[in-house]
PDB file of N, CA, C and O in Angstrom, chain B, residues numbered from 101:
ATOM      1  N   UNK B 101       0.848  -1.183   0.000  1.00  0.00           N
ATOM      2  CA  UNK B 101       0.000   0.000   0.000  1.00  0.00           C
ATOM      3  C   UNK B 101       0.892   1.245   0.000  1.00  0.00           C
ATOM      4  O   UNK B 101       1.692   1.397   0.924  1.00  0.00           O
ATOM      5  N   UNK B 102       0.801   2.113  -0.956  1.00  0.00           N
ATOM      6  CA  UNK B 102       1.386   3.621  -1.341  1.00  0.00           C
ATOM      7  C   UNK B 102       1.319   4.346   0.479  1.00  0.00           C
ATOM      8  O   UNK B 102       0.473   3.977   1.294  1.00  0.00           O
ATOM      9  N   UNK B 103       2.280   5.275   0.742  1.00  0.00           N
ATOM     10  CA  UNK B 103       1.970   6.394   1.866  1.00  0.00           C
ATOM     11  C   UNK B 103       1.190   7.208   1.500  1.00  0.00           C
ATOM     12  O   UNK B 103       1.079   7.228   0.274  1.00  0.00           O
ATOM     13  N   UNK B 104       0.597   7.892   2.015  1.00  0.00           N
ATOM     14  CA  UNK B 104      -0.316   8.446   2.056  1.00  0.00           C
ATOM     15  C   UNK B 104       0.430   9.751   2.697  1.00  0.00           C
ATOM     16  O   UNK B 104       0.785   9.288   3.781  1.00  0.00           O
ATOM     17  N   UNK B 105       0.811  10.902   2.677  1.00  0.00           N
ATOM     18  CA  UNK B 105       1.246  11.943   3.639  1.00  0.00           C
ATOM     19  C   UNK B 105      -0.202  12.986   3.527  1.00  0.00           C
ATOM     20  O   UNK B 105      -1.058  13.128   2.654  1.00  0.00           O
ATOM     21  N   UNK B 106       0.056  13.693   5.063  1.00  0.00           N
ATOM     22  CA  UNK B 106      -0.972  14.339   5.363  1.00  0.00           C
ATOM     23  C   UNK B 106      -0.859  15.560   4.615  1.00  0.00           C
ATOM     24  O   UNK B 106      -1.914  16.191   4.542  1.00  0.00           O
ATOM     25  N   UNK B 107       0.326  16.157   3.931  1.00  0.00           N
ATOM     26  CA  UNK B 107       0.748  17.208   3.117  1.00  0.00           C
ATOM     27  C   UNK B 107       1.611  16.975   2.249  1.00  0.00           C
ATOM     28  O   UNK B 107       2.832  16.975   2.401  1.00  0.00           O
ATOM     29  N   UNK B 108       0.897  16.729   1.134  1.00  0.00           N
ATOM     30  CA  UNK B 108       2.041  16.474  -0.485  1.00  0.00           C
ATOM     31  C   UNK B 108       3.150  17.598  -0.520  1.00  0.00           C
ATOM     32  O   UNK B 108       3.239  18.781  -0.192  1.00  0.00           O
ATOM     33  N   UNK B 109       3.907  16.678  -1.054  1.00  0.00           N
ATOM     34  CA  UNK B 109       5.431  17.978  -1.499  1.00  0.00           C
ATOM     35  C   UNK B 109       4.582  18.708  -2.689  1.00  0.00           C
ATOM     36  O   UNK B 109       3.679  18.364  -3.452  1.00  0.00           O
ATOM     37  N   UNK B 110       5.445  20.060  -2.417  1.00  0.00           N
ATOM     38  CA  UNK B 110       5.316  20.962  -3.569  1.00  0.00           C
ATOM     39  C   UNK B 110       6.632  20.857  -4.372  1.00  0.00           C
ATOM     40  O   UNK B 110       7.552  20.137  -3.984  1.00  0.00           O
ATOM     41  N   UNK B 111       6.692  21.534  -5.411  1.00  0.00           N
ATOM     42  CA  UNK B 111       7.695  22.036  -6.488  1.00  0.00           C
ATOM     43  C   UNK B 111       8.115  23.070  -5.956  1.00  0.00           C
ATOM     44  O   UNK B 111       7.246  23.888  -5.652  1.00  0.00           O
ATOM     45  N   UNK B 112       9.385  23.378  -5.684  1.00  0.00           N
ATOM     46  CA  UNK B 112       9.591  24.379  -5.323  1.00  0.00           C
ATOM     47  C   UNK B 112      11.116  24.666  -5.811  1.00  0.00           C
ATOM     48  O   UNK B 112      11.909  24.094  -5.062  1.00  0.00           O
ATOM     49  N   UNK B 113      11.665  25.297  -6.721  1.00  0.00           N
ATOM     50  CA  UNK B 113      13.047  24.828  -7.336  1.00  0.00           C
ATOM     51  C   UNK B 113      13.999  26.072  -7.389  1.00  0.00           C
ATOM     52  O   UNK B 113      14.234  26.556  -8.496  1.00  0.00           O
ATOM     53  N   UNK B 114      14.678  26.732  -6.043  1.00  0.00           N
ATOM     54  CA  UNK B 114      15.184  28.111  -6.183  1.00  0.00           C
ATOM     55  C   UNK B 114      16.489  27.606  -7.425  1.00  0.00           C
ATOM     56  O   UNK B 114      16.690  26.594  -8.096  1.00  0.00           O
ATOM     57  N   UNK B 115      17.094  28.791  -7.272  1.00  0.00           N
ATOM     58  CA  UNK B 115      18.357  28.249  -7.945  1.00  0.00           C
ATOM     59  C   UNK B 115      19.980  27.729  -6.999  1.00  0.00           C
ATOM     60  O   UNK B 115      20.497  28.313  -6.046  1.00  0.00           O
ATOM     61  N   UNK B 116      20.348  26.725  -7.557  1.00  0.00           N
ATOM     62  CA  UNK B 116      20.994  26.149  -6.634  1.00  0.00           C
ATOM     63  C   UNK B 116      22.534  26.232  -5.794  1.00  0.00           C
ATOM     64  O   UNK B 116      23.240  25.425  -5.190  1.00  0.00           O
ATOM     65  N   UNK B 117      22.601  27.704  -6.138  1.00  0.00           N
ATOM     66  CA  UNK B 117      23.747  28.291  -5.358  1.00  0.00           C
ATOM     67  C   UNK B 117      22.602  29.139  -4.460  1.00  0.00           C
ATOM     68  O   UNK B 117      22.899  28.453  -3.481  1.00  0.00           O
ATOM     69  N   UNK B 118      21.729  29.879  -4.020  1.00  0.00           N
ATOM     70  CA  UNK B 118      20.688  30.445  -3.022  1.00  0.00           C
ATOM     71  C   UNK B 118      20.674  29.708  -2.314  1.00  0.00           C
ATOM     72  O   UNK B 118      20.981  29.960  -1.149  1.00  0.00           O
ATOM     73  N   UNK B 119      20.163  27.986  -2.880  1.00  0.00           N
ATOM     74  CA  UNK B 119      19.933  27.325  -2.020  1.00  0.00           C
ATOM     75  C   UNK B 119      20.433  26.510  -0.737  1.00  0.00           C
ATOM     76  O   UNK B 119      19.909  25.822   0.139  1.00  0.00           O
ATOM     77  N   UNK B 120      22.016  27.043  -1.160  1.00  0.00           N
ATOM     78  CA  UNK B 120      23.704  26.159  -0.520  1.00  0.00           C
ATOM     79  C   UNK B 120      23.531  27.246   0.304  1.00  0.00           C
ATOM     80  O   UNK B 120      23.509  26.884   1.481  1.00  0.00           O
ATOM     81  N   UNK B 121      23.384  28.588   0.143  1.00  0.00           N
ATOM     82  CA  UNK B 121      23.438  29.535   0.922  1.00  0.00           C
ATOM     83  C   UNK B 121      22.741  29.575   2.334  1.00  0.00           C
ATOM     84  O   UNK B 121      23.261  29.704   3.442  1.00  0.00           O
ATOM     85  N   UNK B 122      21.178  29.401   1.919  1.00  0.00           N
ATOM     86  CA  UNK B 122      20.158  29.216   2.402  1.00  0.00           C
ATOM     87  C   UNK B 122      19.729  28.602   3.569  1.00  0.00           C
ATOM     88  O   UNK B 122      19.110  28.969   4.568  1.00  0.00           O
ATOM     89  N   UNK B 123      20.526  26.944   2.938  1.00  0.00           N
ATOM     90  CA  UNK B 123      20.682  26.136   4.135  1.00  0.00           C
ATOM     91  C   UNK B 123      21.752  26.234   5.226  1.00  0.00           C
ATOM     92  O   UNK B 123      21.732  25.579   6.268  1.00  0.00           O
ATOM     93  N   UNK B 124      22.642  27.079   4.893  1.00  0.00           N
ATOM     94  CA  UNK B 124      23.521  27.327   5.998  1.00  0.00           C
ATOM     95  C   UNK B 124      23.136  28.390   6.824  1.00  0.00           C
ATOM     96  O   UNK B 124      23.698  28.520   7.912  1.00  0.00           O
ATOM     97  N   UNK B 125      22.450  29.003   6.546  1.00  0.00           N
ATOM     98  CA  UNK B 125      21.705  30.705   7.066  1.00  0.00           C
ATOM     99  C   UNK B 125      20.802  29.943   7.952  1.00  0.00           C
ATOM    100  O   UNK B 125      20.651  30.687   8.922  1.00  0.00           O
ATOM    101  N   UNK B 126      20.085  28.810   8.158  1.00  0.00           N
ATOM    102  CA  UNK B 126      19.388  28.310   8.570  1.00  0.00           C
ATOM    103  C   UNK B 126      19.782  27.828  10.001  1.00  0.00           C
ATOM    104  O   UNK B 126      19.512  28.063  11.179  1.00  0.00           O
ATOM    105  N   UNK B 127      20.835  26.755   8.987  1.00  0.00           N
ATOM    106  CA  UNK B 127      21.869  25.776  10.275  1.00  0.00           C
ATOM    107  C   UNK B 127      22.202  26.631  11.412  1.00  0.00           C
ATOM    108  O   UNK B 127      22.119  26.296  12.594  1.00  0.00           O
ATOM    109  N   UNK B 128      22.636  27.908  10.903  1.00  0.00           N
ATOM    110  CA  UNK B 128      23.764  28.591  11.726  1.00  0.00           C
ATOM    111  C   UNK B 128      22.472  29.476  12.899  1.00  0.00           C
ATOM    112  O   UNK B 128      23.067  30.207  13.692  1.00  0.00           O
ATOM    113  N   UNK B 129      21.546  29.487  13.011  1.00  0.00           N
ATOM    114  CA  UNK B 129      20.550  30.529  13.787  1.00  0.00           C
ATOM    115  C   UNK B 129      19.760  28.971  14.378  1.00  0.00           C
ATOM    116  O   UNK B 129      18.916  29.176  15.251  1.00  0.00           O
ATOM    117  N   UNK B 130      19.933  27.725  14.045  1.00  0.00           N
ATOM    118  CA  UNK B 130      19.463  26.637  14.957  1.00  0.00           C
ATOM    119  C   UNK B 130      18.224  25.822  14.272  1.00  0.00           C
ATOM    120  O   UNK B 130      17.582  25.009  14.936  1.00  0.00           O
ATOM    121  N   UNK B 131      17.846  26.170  12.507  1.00  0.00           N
ATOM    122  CA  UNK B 131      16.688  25.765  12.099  1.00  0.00           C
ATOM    123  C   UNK B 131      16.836  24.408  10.816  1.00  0.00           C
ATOM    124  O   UNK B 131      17.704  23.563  10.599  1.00  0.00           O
ATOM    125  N   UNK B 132      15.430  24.764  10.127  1.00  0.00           N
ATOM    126  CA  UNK B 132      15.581  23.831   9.450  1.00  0.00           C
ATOM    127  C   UNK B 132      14.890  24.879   8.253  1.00  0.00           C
ATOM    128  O   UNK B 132      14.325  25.922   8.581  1.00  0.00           O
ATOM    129  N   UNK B 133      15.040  24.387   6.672  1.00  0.00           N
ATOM    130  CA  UNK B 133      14.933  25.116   5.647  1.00  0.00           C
ATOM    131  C   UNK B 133      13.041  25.133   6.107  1.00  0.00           C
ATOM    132  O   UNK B 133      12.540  26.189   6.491  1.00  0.00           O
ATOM    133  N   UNK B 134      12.218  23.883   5.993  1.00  0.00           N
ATOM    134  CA  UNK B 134      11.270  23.643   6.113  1.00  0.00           C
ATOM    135  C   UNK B 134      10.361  24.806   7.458  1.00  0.00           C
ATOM    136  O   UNK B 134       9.349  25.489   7.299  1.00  0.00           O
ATOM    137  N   UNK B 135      11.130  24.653   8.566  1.00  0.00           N
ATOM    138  CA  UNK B 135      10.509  26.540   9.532  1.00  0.00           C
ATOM    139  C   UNK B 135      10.639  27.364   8.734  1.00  0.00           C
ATOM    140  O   UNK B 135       9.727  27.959   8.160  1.00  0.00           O
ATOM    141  N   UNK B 136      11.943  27.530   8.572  1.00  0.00           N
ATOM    142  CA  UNK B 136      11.720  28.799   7.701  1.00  0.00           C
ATOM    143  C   UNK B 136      11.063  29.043   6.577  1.00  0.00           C
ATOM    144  O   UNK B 136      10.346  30.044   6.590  1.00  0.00           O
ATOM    145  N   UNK B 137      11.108  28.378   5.557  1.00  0.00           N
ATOM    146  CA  UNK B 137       9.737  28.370   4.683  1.00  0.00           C
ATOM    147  C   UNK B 137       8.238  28.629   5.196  1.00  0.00           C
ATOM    148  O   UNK B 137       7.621  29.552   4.666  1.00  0.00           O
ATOM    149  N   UNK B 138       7.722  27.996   6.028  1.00  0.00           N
ATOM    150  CA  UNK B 138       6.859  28.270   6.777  1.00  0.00           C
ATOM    151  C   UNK B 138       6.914  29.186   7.563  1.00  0.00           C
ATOM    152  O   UNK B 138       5.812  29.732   7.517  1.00  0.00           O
ATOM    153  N   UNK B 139       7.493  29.645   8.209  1.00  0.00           N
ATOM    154  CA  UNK B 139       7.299  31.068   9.181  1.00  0.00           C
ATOM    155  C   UNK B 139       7.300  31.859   7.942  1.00  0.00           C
ATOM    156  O   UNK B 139       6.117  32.132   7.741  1.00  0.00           O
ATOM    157  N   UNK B 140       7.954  32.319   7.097  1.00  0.00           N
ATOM    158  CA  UNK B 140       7.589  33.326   6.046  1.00  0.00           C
ATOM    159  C   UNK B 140       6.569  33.574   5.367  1.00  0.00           C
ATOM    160  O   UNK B 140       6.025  34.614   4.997  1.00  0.00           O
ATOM    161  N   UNK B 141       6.274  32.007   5.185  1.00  0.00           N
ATOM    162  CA  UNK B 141       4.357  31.666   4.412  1.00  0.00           C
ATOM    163  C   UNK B 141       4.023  32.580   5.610  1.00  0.00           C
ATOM    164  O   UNK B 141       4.196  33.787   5.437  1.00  0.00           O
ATOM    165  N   UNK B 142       3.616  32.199   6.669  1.00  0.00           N
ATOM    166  CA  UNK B 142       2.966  32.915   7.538  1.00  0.00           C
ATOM    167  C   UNK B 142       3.621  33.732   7.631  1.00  0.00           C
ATOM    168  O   UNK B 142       4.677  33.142   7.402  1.00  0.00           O
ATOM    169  N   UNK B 143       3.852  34.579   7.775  1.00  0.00           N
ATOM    170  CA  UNK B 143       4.478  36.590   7.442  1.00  0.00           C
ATOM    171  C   UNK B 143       3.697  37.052   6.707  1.00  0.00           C
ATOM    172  O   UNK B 143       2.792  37.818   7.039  1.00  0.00           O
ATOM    173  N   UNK B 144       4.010  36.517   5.207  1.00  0.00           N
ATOM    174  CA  UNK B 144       3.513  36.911   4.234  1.00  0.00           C
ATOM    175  C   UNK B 144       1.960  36.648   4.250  1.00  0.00           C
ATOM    176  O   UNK B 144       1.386  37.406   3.468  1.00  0.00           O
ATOM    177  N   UNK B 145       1.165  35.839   4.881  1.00  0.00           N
ATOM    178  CA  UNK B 145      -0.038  35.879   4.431  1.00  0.00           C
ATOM    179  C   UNK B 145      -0.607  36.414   5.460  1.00  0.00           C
ATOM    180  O   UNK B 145      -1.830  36.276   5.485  1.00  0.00           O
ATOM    181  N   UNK B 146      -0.049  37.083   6.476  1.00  0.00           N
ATOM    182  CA  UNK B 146      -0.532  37.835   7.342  1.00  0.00           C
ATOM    183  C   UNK B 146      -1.032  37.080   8.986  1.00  0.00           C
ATOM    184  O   UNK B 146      -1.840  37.443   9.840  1.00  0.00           O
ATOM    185  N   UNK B 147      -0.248  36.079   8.897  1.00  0.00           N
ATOM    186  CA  UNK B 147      -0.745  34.949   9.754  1.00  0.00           C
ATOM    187  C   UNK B 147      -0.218  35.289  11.362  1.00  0.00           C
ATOM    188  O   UNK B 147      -0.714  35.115  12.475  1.00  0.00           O
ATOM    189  N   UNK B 148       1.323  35.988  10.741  1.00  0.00           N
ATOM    190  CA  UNK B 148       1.682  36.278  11.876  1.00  0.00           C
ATOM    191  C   UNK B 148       2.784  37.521  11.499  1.00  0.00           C
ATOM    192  O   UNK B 148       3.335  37.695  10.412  1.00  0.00           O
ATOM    193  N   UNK B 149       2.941  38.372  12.806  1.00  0.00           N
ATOM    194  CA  UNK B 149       4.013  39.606  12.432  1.00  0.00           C
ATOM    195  C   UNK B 149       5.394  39.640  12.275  1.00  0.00           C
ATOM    196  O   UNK B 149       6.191  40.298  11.606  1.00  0.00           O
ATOM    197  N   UNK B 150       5.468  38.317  13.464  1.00  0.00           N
ATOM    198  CA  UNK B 150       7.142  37.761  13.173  1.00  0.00           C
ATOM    199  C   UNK B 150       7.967  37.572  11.594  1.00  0.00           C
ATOM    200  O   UNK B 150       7.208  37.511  10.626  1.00  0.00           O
ATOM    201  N   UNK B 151       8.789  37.522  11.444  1.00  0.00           N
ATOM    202  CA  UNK B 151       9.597  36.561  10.484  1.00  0.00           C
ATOM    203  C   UNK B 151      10.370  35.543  11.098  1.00  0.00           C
ATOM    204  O   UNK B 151      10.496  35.779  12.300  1.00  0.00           O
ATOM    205  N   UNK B 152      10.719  34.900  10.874  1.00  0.00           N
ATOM    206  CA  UNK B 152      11.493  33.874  11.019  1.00  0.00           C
ATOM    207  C   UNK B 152      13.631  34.621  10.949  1.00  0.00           C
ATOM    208  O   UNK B 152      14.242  35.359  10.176  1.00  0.00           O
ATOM    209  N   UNK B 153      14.037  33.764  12.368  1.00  0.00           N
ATOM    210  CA  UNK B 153      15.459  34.966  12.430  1.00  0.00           C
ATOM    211  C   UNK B 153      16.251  34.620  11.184  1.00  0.00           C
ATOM    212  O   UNK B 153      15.906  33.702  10.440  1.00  0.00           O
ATOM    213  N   UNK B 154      17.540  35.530  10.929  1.00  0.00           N
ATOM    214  CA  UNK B 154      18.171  35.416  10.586  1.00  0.00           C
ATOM    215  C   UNK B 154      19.626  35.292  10.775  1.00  0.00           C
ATOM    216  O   UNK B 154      19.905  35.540  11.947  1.00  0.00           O
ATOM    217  N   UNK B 155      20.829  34.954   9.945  1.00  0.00           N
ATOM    218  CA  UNK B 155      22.246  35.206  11.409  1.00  0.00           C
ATOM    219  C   UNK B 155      22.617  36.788  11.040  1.00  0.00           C
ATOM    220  O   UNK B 155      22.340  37.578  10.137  1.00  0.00           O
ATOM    221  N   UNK B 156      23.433  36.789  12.306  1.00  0.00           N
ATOM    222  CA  UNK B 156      23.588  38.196  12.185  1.00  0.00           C
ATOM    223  C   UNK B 156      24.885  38.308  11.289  1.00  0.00           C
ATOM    224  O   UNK B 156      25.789  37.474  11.233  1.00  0.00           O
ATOM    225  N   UNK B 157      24.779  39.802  10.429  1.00  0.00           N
ATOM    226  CA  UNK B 157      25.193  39.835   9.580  1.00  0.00           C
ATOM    227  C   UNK B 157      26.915  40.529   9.979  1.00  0.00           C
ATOM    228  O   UNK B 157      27.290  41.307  10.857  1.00  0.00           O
ATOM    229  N   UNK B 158      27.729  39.728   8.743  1.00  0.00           N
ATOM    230  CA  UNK B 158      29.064  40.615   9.388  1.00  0.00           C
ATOM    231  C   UNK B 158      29.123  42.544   9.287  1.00  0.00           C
ATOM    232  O   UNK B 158      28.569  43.232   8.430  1.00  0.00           O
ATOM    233  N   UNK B 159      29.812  42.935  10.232  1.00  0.00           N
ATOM    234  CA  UNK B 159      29.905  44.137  10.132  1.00  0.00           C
ATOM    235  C   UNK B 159      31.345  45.181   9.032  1.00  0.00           C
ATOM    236  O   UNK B 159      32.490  44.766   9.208  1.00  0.00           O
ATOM    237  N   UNK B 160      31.276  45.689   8.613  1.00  0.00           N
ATOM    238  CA  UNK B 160      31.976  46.373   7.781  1.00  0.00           C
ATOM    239  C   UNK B 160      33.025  46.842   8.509  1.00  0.00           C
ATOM    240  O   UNK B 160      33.883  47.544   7.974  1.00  0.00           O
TER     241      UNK B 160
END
């Protein structure tokens, strides 16, 4: 019998140097690509005011 998941994958295909980036921006503040995708959905659709953190950036 096939799985069944309670939420199908989407397509979602940045380009794949963002994405090397991305996941380390993640690692490094304690997350996973998948929160952060989601905390932003919710930003953006007004769900919530937060964003999701980011690392802090080097200084000049």
């Amino acid at each position: 019998m096939p799985s069944v998941h309670k939420h199908p994958a989407k397509a979602f295909r940045p380009d794949p140097e963002l994405y090397e980036r991305a996941k380390a921006a993640v690692a490094e503040v304690g997350s996973d690509m998948n929160a952060h995708l989601s905390g932003f959905l919710r930003w953006l659709t007004g769900e919530t005011d937060e964003l999701p953190p980011r690392p802090e950036q080097p200084q000049d």
